[in-house]
Structures are given as structure tokens and as C-alpha cells.
DSSP file (Angstrom, degrees, kcal/mol; ACC not computed):
  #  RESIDUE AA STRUCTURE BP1 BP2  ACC     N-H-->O    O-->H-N    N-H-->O    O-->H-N    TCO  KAPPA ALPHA  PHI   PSI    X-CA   Y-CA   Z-CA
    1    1 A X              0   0    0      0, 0.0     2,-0.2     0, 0.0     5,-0.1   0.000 360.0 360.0 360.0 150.0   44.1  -86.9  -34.6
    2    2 A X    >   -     0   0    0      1,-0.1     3,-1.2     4,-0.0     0, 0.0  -0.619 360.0-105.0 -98.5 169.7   41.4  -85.6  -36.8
    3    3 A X  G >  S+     0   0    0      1,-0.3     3,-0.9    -2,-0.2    -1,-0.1   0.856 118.7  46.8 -64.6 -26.7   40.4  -82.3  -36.7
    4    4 A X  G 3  S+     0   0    0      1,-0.2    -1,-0.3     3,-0.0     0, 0.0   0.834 114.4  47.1 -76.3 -29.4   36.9  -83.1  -34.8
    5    5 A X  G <  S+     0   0    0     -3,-1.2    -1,-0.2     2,-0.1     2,-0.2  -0.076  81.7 123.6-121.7  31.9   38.5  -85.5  -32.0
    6    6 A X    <   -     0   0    0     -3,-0.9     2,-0.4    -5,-0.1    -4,-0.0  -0.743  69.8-110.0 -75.2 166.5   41.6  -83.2  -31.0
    7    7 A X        -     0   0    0     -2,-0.2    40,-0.5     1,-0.1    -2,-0.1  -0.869  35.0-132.7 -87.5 127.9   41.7  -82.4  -27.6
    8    8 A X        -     0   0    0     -2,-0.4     2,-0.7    38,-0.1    38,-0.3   0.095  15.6-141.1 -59.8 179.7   41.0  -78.9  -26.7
    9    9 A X  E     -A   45   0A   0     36,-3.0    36,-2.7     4,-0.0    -1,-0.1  -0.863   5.9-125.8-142.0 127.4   42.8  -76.5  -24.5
   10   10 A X  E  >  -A   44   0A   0     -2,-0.7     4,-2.2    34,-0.2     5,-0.3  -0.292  33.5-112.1 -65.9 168.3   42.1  -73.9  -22.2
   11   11 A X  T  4 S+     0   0    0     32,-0.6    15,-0.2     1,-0.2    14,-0.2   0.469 120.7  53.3 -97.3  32.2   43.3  -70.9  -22.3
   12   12 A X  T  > S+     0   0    0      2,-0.1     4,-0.5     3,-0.1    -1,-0.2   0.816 112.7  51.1 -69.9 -55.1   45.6  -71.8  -18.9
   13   13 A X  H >> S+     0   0    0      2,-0.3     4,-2.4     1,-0.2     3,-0.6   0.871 110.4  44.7 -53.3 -64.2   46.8  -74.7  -21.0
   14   14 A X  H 3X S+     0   0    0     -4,-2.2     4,-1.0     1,-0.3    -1,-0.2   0.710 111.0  55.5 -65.6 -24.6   47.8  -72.6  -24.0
   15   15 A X  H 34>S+     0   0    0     -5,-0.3     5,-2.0     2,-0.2     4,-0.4   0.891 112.3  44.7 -92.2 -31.6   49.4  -70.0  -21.7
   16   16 A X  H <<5S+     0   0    0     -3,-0.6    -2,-0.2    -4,-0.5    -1,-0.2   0.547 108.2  52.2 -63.6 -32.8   51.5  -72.5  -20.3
   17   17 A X  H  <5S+     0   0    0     -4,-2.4    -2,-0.2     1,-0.2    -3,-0.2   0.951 120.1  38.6 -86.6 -40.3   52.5  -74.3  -23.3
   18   18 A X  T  <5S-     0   0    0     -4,-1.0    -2,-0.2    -5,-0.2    -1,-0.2   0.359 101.5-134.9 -42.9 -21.5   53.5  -71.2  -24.6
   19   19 A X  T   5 +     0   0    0     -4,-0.4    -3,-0.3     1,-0.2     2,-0.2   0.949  68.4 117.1  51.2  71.2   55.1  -69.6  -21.3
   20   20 A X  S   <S-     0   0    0     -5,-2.0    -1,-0.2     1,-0.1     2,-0.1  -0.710  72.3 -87.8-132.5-163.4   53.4  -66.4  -21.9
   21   21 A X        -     0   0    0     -2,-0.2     4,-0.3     1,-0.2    -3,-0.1  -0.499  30.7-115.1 -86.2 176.0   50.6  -65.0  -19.4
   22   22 A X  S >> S+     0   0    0      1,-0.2     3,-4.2     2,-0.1     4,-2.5   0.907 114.7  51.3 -77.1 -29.5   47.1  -65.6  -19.5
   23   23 A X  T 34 S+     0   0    0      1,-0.3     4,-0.2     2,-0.2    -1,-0.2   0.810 108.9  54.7 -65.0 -17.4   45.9  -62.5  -20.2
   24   24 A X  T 3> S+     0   0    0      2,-0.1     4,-1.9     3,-0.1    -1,-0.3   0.787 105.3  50.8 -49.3 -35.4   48.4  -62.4  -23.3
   25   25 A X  H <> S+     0   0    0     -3,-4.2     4,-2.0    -4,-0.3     3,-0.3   0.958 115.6  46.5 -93.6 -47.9   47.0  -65.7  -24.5
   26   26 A X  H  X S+     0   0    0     -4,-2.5     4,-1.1     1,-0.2    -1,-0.2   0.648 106.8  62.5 -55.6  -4.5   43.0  -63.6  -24.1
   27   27 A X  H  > S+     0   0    0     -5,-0.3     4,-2.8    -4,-0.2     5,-0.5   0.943 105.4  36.0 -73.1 -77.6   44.6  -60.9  -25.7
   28   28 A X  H  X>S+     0   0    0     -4,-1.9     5,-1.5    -3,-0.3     4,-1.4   0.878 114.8  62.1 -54.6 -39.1   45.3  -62.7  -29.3
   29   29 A X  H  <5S+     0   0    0     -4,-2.0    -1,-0.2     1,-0.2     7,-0.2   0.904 110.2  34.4 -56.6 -43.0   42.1  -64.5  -28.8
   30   30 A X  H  <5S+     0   0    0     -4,-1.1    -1,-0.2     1,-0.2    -2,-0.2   0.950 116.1  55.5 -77.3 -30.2   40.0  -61.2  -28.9
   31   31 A X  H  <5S-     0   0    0     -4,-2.8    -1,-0.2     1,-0.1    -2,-0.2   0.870 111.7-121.4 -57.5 -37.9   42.3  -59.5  -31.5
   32   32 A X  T ><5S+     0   0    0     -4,-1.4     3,-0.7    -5,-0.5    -3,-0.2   0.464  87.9 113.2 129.0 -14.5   41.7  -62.5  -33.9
   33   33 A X  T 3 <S+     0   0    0     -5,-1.5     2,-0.3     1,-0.3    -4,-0.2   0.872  76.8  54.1 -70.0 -37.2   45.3  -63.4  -34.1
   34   34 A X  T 3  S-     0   0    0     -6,-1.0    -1,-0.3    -9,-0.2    -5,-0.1  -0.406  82.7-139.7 -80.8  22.7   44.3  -66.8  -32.1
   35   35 A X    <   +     0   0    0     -3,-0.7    11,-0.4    -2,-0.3     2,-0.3   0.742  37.7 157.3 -28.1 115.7   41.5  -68.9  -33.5
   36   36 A X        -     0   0    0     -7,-0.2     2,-0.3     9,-0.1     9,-0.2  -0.958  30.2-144.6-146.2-170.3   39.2  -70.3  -30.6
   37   37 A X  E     -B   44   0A   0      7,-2.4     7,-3.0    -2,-0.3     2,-0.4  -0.867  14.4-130.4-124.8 159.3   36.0  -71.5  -30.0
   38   38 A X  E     -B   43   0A   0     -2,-0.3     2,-0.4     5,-0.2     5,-0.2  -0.980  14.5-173.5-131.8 160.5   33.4  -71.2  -26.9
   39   39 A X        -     0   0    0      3,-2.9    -2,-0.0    -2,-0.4     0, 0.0  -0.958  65.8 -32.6-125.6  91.6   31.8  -73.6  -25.4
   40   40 A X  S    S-     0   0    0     -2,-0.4     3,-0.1     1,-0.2    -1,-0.0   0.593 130.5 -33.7  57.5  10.4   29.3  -73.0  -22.8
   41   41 A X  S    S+     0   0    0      1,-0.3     2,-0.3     0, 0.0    -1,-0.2   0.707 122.8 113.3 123.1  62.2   30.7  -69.8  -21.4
   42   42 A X        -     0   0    0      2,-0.0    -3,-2.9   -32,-0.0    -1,-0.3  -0.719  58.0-138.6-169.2 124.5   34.4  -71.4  -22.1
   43   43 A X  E     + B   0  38A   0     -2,-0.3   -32,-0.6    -5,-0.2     2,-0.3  -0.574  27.2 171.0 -88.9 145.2   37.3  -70.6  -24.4
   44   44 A X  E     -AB  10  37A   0     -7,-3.0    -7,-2.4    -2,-0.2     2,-0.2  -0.996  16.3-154.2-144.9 140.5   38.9  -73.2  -25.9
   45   45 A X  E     -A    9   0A   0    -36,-2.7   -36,-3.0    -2,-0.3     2,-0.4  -0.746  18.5-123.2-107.7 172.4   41.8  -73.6  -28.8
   46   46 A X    >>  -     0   0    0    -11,-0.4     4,-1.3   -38,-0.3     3,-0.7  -0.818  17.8-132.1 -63.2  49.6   42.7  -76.3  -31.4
   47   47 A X  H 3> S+     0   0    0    -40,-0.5     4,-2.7    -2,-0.4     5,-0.1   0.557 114.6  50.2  53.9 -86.2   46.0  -77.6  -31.3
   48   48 A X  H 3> S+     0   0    0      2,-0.2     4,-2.1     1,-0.2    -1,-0.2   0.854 113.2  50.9 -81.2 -37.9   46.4  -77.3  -35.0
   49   49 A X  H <> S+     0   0    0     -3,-0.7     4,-2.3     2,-0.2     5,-0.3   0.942 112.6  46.3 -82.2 -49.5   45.0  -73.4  -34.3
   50   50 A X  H  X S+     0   0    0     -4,-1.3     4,-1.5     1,-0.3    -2,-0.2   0.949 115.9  43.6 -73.2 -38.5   47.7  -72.9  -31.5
   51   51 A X  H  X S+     0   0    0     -4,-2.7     4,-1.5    -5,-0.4     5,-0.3   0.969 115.1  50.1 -53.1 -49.8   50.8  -74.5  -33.8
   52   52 A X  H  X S+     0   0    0     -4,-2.1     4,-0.8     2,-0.2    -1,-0.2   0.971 114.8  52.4 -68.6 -27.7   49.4  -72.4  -37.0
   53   53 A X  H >X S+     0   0    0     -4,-2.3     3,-3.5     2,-0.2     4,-0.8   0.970 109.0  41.6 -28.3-106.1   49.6  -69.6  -34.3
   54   54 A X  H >< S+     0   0    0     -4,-1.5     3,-3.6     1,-0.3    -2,-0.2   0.757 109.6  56.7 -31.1 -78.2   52.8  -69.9  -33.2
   55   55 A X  H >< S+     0   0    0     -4,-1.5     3,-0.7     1,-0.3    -1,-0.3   0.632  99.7  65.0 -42.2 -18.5   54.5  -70.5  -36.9
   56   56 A X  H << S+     0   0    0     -3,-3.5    -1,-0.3    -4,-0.8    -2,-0.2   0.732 102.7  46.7 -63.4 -32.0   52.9  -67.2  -37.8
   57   57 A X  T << S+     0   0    0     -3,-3.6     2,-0.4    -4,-0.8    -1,-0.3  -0.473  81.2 128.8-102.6  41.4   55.3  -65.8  -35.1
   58   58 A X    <   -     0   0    0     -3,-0.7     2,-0.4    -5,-0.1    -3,-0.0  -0.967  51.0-150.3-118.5 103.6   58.1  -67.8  -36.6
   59   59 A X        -     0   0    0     -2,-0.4     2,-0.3     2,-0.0     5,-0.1  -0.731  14.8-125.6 -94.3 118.4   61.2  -65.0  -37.3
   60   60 A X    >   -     0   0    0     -2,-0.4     3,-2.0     3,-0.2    -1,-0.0  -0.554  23.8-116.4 -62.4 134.9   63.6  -65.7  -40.2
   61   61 A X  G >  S+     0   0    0      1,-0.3     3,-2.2    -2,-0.3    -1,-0.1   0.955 109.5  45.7 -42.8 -71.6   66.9  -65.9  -39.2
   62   62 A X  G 3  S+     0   0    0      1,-0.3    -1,-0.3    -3,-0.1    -2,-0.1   0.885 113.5  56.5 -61.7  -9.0   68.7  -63.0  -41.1
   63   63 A X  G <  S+     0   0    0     -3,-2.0     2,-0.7     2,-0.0    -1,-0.3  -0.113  76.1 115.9-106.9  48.4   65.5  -60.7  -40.0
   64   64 A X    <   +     0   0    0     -3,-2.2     2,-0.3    -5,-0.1     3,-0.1  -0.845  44.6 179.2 -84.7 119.3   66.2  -61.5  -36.7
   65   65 A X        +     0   0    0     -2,-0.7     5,-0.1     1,-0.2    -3,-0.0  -0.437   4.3 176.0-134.4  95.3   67.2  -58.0  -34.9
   66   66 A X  S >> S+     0   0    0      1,-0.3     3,-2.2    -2,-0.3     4,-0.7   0.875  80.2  55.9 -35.1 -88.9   68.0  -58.7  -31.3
   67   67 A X  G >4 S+     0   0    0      1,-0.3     3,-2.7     2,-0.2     2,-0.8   0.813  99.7  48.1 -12.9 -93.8   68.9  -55.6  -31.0
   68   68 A X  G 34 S+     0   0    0      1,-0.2    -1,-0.3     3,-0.0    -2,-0.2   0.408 106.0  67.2 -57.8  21.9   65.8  -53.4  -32.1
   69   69 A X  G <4 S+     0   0    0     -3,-2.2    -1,-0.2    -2,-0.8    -2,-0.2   0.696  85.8  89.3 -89.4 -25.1   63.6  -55.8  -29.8
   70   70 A X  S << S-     0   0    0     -3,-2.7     2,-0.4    -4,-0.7     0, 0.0  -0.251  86.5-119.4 -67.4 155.7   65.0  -54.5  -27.2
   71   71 A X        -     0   0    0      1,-0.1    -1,-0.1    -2,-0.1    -2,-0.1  -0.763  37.9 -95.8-118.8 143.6   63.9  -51.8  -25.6
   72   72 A X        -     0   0    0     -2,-0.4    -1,-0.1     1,-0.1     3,-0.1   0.337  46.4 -95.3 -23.3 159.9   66.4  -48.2  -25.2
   73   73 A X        -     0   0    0      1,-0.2    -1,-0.1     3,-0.0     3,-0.0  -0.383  44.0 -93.7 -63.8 151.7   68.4  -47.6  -22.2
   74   74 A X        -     0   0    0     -2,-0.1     2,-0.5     1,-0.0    -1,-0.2  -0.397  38.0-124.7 -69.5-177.3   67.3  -45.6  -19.6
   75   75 A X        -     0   0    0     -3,-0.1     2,-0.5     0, 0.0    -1,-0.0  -0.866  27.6-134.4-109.1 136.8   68.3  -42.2  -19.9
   76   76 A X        -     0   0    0     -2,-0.5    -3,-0.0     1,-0.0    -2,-0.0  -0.897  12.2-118.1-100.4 135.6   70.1  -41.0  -16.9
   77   77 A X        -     0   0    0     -2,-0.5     3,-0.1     1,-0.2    -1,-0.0  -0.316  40.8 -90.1 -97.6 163.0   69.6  -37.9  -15.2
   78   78 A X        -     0   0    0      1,-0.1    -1,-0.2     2,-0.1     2,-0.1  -0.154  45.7 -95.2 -62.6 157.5   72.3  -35.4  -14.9
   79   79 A X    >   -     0   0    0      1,-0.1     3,-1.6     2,-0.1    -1,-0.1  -0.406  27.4-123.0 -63.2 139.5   74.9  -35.3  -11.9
   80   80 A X  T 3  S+     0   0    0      1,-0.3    -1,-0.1     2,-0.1    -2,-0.1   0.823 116.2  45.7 -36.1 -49.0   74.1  -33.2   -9.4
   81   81 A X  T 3  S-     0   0    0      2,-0.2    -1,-0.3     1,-0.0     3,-0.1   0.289 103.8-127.6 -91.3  26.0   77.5  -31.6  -10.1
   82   82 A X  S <  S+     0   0    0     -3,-1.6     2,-0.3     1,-0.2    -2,-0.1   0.613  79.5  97.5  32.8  32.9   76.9  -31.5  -13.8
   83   83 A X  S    S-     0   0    0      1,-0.1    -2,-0.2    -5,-0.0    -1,-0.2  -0.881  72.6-118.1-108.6 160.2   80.5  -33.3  -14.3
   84   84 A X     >  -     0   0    0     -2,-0.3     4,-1.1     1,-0.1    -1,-0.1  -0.361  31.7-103.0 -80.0-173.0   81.1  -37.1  -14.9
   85   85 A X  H  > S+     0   0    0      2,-0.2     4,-2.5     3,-0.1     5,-0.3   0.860 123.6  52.4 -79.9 -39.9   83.0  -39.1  -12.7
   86   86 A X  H  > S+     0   0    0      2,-0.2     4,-0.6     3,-0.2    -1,-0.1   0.884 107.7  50.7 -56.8 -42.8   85.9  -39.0  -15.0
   87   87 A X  H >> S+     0   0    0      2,-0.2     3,-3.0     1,-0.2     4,-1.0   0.979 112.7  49.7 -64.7 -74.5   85.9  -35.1  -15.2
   88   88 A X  H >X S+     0   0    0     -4,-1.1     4,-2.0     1,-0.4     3,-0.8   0.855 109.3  52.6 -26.6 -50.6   85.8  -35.0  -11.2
   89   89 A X  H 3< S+     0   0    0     -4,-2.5     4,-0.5     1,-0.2    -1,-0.4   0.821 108.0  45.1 -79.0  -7.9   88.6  -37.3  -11.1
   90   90 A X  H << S+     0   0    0     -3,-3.0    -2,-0.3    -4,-0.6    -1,-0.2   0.479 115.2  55.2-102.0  16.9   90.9  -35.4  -13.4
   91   91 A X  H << S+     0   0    0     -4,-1.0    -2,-0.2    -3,-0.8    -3,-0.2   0.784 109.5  44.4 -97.3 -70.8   89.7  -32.1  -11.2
   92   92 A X     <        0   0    0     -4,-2.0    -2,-0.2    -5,-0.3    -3,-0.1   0.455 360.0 360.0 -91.8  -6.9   90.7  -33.6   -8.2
   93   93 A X              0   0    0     -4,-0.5    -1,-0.3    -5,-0.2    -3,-0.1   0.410 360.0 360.0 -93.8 360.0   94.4  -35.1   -9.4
């Protein structure tokens, strides 16, 4: 397709091809990150805009870090008796 007769997408469509929410996909649109257009009181993307999108978010393999995406553990509050379970069981043998 040429650039003038893609078919557009909503941004329902675009949240869906993407499996994100919508309010994610209105998110990138207002930040900029997203190219869209409107049209009569309606956003609409490209295609070509939501693939160059998406390859922008494209992670290289070795800077992949799983790990630092993730977010911390909780923190756990202290025991009531301020020992672990392990201290409590060598207490109680």
C-alpha cells in the first residue's frame, strides 16, 4: 500500500495489536512518541507510524536486562517476635 491509501487505525485497534491498554496507546500519542493524525474529532495511526513505533522499542539482545526491568521485592516487615523462623526453630530444639 502506498502511504496515502493505508488503512488507518484506531486507537482501540492499535491497543490491541499491541496488547497494551488504551490509555497507554493515548499516552505515546500525546507525548509524541506515536505519530497520529485526527480526523474529525478522531485519532487515527499509520501502519507504517505504528511499525516505526514499535522498532524504536526494539531491545538488542546483549542489552537485554530482565532483571533491572523488574521491579524490587517487597520488603517485608519485621516478625512480630523479631526472630526468623529458623532462629525460633533452633530456640525451640
Amino acid at each position: 500500500m502506498t502511504e496515502r491509501t493505508e488503512q488507518l487505525l484506531s486507537v482501540d485497534q492499535v491497543a490491541d495489536i499491541v496488547q497494551l491498554d488504551v490509555e497507554t496507546i493515548r499516552v505515546a500519542i500525546r507525548a509524541g512518541e506515536l505519530p497520529a493524525c485526527k480526523i474529525r474529532r478522531r485519532i487515527r495511526v499509520k501502519p507504517s507510524d505504528l511499525a516505526a513505533w514499535i522498532d524504536s522499542t526494539r531491545i538488542e539482545p546483549e542489552r537485554l536486562d530482565i532483571a533491572g526491568s523488574l521491579p524490587p521485592p517487597p520488603v517485608r516487615a519485621p516478625r512480630p517476635s523479631g526472630m526468623s523462623f529458623t532462629e525460633r526453630a533452633k530456640r525451640a530444639a
